[in-house]
C-alpha positions in Angstrom: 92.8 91.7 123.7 95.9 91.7 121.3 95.2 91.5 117.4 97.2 90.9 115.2 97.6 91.8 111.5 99.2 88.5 110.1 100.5 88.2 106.4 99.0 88.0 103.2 101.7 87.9 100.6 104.2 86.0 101.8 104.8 83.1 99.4 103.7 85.0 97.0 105.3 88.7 96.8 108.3 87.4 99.3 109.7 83.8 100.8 106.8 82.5 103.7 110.4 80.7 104.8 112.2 83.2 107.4 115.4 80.9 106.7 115.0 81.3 103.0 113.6 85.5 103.2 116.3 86.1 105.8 118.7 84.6 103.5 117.4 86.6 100.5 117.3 90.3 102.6 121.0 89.6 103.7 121.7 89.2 100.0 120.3 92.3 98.5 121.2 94.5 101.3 125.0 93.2 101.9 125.2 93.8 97.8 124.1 97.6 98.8 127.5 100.1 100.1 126.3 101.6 103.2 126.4 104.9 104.6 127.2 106.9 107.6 124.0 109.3 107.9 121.2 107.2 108.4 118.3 109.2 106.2 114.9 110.8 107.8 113.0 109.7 105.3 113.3 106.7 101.9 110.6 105.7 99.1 110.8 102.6 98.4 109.0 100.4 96.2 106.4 97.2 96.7 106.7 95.0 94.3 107.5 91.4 94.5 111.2 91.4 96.0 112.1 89.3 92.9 111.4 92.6 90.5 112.1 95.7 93.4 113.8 93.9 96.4 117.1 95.0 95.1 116.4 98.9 94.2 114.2 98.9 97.8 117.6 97.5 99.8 119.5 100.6 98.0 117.9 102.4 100.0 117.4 100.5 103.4 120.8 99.3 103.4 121.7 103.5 104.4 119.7 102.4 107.5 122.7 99.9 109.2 125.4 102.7 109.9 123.1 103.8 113.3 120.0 101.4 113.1 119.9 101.3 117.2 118.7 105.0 116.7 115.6 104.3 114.7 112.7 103.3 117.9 109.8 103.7 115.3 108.9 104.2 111.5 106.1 105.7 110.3 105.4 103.5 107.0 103.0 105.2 103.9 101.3 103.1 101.4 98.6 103.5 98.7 95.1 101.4 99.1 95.0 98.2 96.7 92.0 96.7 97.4 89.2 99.0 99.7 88.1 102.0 98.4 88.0 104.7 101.4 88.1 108.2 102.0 91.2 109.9 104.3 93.8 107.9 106.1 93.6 104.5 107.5 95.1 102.9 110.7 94.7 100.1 112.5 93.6 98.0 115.4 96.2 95.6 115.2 98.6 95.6 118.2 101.3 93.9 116.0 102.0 93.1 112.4 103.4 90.0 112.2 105.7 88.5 109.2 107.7 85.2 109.1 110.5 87.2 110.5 108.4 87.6 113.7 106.1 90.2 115.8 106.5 93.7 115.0 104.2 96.2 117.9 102.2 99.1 116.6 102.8 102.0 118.2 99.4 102.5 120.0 100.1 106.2 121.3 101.2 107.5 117.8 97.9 106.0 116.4 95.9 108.2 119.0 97.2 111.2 118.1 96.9 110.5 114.2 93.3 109.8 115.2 93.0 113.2 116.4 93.1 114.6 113.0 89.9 114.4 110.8 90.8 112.8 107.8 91.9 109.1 110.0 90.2 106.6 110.6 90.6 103.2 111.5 89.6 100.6 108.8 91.3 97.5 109.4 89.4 95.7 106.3 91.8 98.6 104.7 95.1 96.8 106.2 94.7 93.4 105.6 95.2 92.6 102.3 97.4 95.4 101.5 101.0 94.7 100.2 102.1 98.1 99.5 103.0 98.1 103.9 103.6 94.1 104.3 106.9 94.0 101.5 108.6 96.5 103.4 108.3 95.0 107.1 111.1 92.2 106.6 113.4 95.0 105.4 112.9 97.0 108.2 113.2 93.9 110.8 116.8 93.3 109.2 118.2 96.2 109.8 116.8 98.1 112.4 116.8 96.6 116.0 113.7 97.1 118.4 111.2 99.6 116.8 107.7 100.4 117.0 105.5 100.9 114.0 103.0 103.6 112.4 101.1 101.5 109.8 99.0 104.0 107.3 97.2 103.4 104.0 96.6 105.7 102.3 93.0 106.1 100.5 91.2 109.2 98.4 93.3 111.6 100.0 95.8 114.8 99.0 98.9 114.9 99.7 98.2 118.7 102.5 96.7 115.7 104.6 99.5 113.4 104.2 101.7 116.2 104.5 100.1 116.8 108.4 100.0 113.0 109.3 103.4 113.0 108.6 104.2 116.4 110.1 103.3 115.1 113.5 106.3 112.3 114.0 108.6 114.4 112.0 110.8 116.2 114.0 111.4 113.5 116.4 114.9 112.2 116.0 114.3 108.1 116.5 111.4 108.6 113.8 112.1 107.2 110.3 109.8 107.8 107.4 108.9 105.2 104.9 106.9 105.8 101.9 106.3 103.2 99.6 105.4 103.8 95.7 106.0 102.1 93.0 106.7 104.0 89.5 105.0 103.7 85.8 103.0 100.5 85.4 102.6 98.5 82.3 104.4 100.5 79.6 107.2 99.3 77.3 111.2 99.8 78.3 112.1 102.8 76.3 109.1 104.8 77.5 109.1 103.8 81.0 112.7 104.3 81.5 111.6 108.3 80.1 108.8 108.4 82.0 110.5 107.6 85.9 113.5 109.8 84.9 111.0 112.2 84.6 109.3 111.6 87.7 112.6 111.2 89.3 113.7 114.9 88.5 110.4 116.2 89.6 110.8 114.3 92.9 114.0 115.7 93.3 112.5 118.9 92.9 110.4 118.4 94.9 107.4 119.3 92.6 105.0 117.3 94.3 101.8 119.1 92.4 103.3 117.7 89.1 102.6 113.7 90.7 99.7 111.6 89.7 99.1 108.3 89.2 100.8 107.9 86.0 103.6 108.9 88.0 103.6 106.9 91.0 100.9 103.9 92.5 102.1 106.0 95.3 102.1 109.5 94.2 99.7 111.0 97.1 102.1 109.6 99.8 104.9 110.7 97.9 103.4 113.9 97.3 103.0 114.5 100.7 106.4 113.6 102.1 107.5 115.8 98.9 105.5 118.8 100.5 106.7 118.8 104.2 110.1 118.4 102.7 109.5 121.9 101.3 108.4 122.8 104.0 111.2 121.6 106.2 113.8 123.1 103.8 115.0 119.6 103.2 116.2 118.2 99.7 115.9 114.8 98.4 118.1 112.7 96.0 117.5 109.5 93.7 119.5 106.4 94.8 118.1 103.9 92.3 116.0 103.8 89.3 115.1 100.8 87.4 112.0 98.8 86.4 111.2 95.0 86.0 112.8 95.2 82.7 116.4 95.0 84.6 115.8 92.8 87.3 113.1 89.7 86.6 110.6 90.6 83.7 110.7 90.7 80.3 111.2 94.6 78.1 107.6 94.5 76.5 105.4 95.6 79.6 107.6 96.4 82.5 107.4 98.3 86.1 109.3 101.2 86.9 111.1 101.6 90.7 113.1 103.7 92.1 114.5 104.8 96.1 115.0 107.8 97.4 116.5 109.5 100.2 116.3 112.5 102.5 119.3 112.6 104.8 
């Protein structure tokens, strides 16, 4: 039996329209200089594309140079709405948006299951917006690709850090972690407080993240700690917060991208 994992948010954090939402991606990401090397791994935020559409397509937009090369991304989020302990996958065959049908990589989810801390919780996937935003992006500039869906519950970022470890070094395999920044605090401090993050990212001093960090941070953390472990470095490519792009200065959202080429 196929099942299917269909949207939740669109209309609400992105256009339900795929005329309007393909319209919209085109926009941000054809505003966006793109590069030669396509990176191994991006964080990206989840917001509605309204407030982080534009600083997540600084960072996909790095993906068109070579996009045929990319047959499958393992995408990172953090649990919204279901408490849970570990990793969670999915049942779903596909994950559709209104951009179409995207498959699961089945095989991939088997051998993530082989690892203690994941689980399948499905209840776990379908409300959760932190993986949905990012599908459209990655159906408009990759071609054919498979997908590694994985929220992330009350976890650490060692067992992140070994989910991740096992798609790796595969060469079609992009990683995609999505976090969002500081929540809730006024401009001035929240532009302090994701530079701050940002340098620690960039140094790669995962133990430093929490939650006042990043929605995201254990996902971050843990891409952060198998890039030390890989020897691989990691750079800033935007940082802003809802304060630039739709909201007002007195409560705002931070975002930012980030690469590893």
């Amino acid at each position: 039996m196929v099942l299917i994992r269909q949207p939740a948010v669109a209309g609400t954090f992105y256009p339900a329209n795929p005329e309007v939402l393909q319209k919209l991606l085109n926009t941000y990401l054809n505003a966006v200089k793109s590069t030669t090397k396509i990176p191994k791994a991006i964080i990206v935020p989840h917001a509605g594309y309204i407030y982080s559409g534009e600083v997540a397509a600084s960072a996909y937009a790095r993906l068109k140079a070579d996009a045929d090369k990319i047959k499958r991304v393992v995408l990172v989020g953090p649990s919204h709405h279901v408490y849970f302990e570990g990793l969670a996958v999915s049942h779903a065959n596909f994950f559709n948006t209104p951009l179409g049908g995207i498959p699961v990589d089945t095989i991939a989810i088997q051998n993530l299951l082989t690892l203690p801390f994941v689980g399948y919780d499905d209840e776990a996937h379908a409300l959760e917006h932190s993986l949905e935003v990012q599908l459209p992006f990655l159906q408009t500039v990759l071609k054919d690709f498979k997908l590694i869906p994985i929220v992330v519950g009350n976890s650490t970022a060692a067992q992140v850090s070994q989910a991740l470890e096992l798609f790796y070094d595969e060469v079609d395999t992009l990683i995609v972690i999505s976090s969002d920044l500081s929540h809730y605090h006024d401009y001035a401090t929240a532009q302090q407080l994701d530079l701050e993050t940002s340098h620690k990212i960039e140094n790669l001093q995962y133990q430093q993240l929490d939650s006042n960090c990043a929605c995201g941070c254990v996902g971050v953390s843990g891409l952060l700690a198998l890039a030390e472990k890989k020897s691989r470095q990691i750079k800033t490519v935007d940082l802003r917060n809802s304060g630039d792009t739709a909201g007002d200065k007195s409560r705002v959202v931070g975002y930012g991208a980030y690469v590893i080429d």
